[in-house]
C-alpha positions in Angstrom: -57.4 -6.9 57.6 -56.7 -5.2 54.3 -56.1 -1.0 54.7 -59.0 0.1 52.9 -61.3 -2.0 55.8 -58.7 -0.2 58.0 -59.6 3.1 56.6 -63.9 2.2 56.3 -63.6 1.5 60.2 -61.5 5.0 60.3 -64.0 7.0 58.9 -67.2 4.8 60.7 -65.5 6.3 63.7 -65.6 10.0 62.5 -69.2 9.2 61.5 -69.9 7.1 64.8 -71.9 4.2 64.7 -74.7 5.6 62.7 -75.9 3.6 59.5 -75.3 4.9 55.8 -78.4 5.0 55.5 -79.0 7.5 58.8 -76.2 9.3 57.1 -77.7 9.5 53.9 -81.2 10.6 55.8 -79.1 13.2 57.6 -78.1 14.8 54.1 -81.5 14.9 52.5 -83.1 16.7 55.6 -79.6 18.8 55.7 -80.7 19.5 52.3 -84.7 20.5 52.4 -84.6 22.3 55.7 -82.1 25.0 54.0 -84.0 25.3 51.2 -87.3 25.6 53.1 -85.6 28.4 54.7 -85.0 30.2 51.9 -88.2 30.0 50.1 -89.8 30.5 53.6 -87.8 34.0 54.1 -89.8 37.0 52.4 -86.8 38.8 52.8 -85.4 36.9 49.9 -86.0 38.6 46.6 -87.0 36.4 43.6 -83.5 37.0 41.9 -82.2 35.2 45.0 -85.2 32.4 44.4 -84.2 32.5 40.9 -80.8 31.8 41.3 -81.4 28.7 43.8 -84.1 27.1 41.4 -81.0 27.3 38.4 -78.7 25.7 41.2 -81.2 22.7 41.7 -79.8 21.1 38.6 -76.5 20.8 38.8 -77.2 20.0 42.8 -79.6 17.5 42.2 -77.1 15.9 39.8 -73.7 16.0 42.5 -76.2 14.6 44.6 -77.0 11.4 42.7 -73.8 11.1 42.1 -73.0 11.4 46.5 -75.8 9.0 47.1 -74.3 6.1 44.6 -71.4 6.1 46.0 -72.6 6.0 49.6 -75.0 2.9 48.2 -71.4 1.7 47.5 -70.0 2.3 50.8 -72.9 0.8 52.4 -72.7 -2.4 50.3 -68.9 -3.0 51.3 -70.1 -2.0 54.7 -72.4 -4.9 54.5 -69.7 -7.4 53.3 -67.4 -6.4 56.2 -69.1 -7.0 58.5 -70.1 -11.0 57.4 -68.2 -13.1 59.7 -66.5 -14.6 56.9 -67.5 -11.8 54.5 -69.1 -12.1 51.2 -66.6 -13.1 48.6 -69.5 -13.4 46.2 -71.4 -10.5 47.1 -68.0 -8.3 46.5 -67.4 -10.0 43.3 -70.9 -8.9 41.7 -70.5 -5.7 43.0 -66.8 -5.1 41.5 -68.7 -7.0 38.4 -71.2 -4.4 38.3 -68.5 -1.3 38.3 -66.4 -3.0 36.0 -69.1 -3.0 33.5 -70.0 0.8 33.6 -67.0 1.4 31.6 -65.8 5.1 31.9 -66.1 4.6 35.8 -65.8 7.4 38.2 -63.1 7.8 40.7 -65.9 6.6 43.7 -66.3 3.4 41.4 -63.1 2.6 41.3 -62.0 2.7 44.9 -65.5 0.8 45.7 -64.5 -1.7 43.4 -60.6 -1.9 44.9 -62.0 -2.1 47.9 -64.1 -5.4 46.7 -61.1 -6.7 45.7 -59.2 -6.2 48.3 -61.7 -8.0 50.5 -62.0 -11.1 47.9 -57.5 -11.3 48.4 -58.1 -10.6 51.9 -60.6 -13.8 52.0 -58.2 -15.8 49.6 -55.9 -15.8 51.8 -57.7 -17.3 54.2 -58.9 -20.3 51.6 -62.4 -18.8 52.2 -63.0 -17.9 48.4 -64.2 -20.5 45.9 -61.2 -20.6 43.1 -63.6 -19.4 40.2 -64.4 -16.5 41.9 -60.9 -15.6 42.3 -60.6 -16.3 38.6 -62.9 -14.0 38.1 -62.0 -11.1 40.0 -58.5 -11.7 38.7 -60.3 -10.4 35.0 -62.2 -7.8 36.7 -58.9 -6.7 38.1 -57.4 -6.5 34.9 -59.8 -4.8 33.0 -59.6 -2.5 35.3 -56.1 -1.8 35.5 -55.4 -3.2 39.0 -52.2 -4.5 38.3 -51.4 -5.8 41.5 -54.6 -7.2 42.7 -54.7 -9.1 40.1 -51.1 -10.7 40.1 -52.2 -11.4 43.2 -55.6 -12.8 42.6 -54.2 -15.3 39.6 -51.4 -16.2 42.8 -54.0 -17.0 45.1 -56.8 -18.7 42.5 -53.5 -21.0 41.5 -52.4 -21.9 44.9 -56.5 -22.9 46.0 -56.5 -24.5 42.7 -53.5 -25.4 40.4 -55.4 -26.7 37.1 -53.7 -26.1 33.9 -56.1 -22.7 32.6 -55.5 -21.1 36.7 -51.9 -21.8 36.4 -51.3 -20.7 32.8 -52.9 -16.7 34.1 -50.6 -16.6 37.2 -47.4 -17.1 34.5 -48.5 -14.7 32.3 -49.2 -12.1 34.6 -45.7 -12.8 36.5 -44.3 -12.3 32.7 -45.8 -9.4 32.5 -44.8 -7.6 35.8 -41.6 -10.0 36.5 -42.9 -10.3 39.9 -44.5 -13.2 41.8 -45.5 -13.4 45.5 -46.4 -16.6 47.6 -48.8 -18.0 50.3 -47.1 -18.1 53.8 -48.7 -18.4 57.1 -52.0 -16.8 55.2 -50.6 -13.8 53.9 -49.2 -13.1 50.7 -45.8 -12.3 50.6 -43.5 -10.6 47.2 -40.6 -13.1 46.3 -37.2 -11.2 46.4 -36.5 -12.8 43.2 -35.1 -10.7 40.0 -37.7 -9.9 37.3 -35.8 -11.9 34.7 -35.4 -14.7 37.3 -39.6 -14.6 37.7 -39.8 -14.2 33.4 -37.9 -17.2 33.2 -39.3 -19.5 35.7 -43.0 -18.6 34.7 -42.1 -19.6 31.2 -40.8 -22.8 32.0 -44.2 -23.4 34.1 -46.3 -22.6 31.3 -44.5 -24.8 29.1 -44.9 -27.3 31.3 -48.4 -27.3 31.7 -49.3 -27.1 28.2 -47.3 -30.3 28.1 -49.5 -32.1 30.1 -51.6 -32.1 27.0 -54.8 -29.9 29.0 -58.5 -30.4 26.8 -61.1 -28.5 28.4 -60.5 -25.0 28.3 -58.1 -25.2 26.2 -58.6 -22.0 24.3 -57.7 -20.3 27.5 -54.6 -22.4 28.0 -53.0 -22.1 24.6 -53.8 -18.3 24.5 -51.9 -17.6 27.4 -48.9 -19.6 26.2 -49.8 -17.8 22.7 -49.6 -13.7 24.4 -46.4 -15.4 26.6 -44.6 -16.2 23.4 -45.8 -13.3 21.5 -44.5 -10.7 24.1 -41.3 -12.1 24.0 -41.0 -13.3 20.7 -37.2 -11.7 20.1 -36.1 -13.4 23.2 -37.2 -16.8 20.7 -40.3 -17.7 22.9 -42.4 -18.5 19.6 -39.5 -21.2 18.6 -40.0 -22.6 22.1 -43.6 -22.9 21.6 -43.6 -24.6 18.7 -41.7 -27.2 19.8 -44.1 -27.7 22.9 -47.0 -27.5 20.6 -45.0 -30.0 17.8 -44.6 -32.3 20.7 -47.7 -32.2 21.8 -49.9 -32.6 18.5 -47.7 -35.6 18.1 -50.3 -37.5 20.9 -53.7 -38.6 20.8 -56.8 -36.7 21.1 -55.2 -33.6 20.0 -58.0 -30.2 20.0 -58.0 -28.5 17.1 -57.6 -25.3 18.6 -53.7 -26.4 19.4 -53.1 -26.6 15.7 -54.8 -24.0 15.2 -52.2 -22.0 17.6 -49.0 -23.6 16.1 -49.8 -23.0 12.6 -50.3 -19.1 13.7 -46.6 -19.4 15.1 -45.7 -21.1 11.8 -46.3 -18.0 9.7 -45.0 -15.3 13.1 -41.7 -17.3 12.6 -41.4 -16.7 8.4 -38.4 -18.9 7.8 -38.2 -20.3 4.2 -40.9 -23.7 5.1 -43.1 -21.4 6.9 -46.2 -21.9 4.2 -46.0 -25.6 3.9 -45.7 -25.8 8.0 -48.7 -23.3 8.0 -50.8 -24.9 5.7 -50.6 -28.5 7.1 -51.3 -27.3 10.4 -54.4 -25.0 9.3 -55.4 -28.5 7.2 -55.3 -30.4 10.3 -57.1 -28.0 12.5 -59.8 -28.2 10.0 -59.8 -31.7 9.7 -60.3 -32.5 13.7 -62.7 -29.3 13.9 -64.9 -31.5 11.4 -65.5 -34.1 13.9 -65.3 -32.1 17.6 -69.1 -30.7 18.5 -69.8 -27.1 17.9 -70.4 -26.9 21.9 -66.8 -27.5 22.8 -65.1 -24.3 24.3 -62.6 -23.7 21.8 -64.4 -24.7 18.2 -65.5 -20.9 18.2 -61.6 -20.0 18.6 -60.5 -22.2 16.2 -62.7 -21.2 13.2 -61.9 -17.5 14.3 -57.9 -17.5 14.6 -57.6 -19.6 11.4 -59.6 -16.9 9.6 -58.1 -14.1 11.1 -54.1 -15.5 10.4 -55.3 -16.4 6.5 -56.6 -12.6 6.5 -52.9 -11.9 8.1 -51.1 -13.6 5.8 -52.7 -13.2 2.3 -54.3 -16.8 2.1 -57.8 -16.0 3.0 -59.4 -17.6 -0.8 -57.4 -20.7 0.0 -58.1 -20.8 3.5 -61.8 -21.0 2.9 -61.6 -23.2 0.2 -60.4 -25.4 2.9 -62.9 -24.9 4.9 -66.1 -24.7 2.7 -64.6 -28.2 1.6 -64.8 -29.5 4.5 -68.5 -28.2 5.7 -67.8 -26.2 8.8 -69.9 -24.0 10.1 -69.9 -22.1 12.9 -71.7 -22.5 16.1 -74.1 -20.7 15.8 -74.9 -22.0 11.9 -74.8 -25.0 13.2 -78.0 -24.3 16.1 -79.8 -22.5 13.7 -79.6 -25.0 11.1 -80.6 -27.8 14.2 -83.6 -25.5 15.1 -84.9 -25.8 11.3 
């Protein structure tokens, strides 16, 4: 059981077995029988009536703010006590917090305490993969570093496909930490950071080698911010010659060209143009023939225009591309719907 359930059960007991919602009932007749009292007093003057109407505001407003984040409490309350707990339920509801943007303190720990249940379910192999995928993004956009090394850990472990495996890597780059599944509980390697760097590049090397299709945008961008990270250590060369090897094969997506030619013009050594160039022209030439409702034809069209805008190419780069008649996805569905 993960220390924030620890902690809920801790302050259930303090409470005692009442509901949130007999809680929350509690306050609001807490609430209106003091302020019946004072209006009901004629001792009161009207200054002192006057003064509690101008508190009503910023009272009524605290209280909103009480009440959501008992709703919160109440929802995780809910989840806890699932016999297997809701790994889906906590995922919407750190979802939902995530999206608020500017979220408050109460939102936060709700949402920590989500995740926490979703690792604490992981563990167990009771979570669907995707959904630890997921949370894994909603941990990191919320800055929860270590839930979501641990999350990527966990949704790689369930299920080791190449755009699961590819996040865990980056995110042990990142942190130069990793941790492992034993005996259901996730445990920190005593390895070195640079010992973790190292090995998670080798793995994502590796799995970009196995030549991965679908979802391949979000393969090849996590070997892309790898590389770029640690570009003086001479990660982009060693991309290249993973991505060189592997446009070398057969039913090559466009979006892997349109990767390498981007490290082409990072590395700027004296054939960087021509290498650029001929991998932008190839890109362009497999985009041609790959459907609009592939994953990555959006990507491609984008990071070849943005790295002509980058390096100063942009008229010839959409010469290119005029010439050959792409259009974007969307272009392409309206101009179906005509």
């Amino acid at each position: 059981m993960t220390a924030l359930v620890v902690a809920f059960a801790a302050v259930l007991a303090l409470l005692g077995v009442r509901s949130i919602k007999e809680i929350k009932d509690e306050m609001r007749a807490s609430v209106q029988t003091t302020v019946d009292k004072i209006l009901q007093d004629k001792s009161k003057s009207a200054e002192t009536v006057e003064q509690l109407v101008e508190s009503l505001g910023p009272a009524q407003t605290r209280w909103a703010e009480i009440e959501q984040s008992l709703d919160n409490l109440a929802r995780f309350e809910e989840l806890s006590r699932s016999q297997f707990g809701d790994a889906q339920g906590a995922y919407g509801l750190a979802r939902e917090l995530a999206d608020r943007g500017n979220t408050s303190p109460d939102d936060r720990r709700a949402a920590l305490g989500c995740l926490l249940k979703i690792i604490e379910l992981g563990e167990q192999g009771k979570v669907d993969p995707n959904i630890l995928f997921n949370a894994c993004t909603v941990a990191s956009e919320m800055d929860f570093d270590h839930e979501a090394l641990k999350l990527s850990t966990l949704c790689a472990h369930w299920d080791p496909k190449p755009s699961h495996s590819l996040r865990k890597s980056r995110l042990e780059d990142v942190f130069g930490m990793r941790f492992e599944l034993k005996e259901s509980s996730l445990v920190l390697s005593e390895q070195p950071p640079i010992t973790v760097r190292h090995e998670a590049w080798k793995a994502a090397r590796e799995m970009v080698r196995q030549g991965p299709t679908f979802q391949c945008e979000l393969i090849f961008s996590e070997l892309h911010n790898i590389a770029l990270r640690n570009r003086e250590s001479g990660y982009i060369d060693d991309a290249i010659v993973v991505l060189e090897d592997l446009t070398k094969g057969e039913r090559v997506p466009s979006y892997a060209f349109a990767i390498l030619s981007g490290f082409y013009a990072m590395r700027g050594n004296e054939t960087w143009l021509d290498d650029y160039l001929t991998a932008v022209t190839k890109a362009i030439e497999i985009l041609r023939v790959e459907s609009p409702a592939c994953t990555w034809y959006e990507h491609t069209t984008r990071d070849v225009r943005r790295m002509a805008e980058q390096t100063g190419r942009t008229a010839e780069i959409t010469e290119i591309i005029d010439h050959a008649g792409l259009q974007t996805a969307k272009e392409a569905r309206d101009n179906h719907e005509e």
